[in-house]
N, C-alpha and C positions, 0 to 999 in steps of 0.2 A: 843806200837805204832802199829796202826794198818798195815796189809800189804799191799804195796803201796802205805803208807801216805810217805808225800813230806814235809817236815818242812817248805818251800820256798811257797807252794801252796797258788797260789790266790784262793777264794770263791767270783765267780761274783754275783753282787747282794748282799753279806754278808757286815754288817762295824759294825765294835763296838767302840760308842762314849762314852767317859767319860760325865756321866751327863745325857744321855738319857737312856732310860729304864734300868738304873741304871748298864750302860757298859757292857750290856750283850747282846752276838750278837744277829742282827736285818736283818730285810731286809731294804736296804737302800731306803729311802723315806716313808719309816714308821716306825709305833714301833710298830710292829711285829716284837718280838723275834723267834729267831730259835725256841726255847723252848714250845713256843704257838702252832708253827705251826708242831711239831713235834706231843704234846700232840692229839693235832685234829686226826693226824694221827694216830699214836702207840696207845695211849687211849680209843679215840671216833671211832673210824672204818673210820674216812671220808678217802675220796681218793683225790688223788691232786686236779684232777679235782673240786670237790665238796669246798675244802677248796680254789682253786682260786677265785670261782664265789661267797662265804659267804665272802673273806673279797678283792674281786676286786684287785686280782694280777693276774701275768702273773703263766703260769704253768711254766716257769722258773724259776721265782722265788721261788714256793713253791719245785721245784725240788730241785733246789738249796741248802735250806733250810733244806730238808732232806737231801741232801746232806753232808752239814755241820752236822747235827745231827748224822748218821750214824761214822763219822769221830771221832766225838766227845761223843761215847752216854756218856762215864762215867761221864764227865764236866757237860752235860746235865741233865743226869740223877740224880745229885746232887744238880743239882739247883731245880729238883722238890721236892726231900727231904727237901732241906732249905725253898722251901715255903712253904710244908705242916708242919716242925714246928713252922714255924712264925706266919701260919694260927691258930697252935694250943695253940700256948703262947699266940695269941692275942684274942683268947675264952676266955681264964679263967683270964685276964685281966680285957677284958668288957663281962659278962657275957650275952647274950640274956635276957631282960626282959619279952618275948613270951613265952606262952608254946610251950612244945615241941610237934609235931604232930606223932603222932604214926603210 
């Protein structure tokens, strides 16, 4: 558990609903997962700023966001594992009919 995590700790801005982006936390009034907005940042280099004005949130919210992400990386960081094997089971499922570009 991280130091000075709160088990009690509200995350303003965060909900996780059963049934929307498959109850994995969001930003509330959209479905923007944490997990997206974490990716943009940790991944891709953007900075809050850049990811507020690409998907029209508050810099609260993506604060927020990271927020929750940092609190949480290992939860998160396994949700991006389960989608790159889901991504990769679901290749050799339906194979690409395209060639491959080199």
């Amino acid at each position: 558990m991280p130091v000075g995590y709160n088990e009690a700790m509200d995350y303003p801005y965060i909900v996780e609903t059963p049934g929307t982006c498959g109850g994995a936390p969001r930003l509330d009034g959209h479905r923007i997962r944490v997990s997206h907005v974490a990716a943009l940042s940790e991944l891709q280099g953007l900075t809050p700023d850049e990811v507020a004005q690409a998907y029209q949130l508050t810099l609260a919210e993506v604060h927020a966001a990271l927020t929750y992400y940092f609190d949480h990386l290992e939860d998160i960081r396994q949700e991006w594992r389960d989608a790159a094997h889901l991504l990769e089971e679901t290749k050799k499922l339906f194979p690409s009919r395209l060639p491959e570009r080199v």
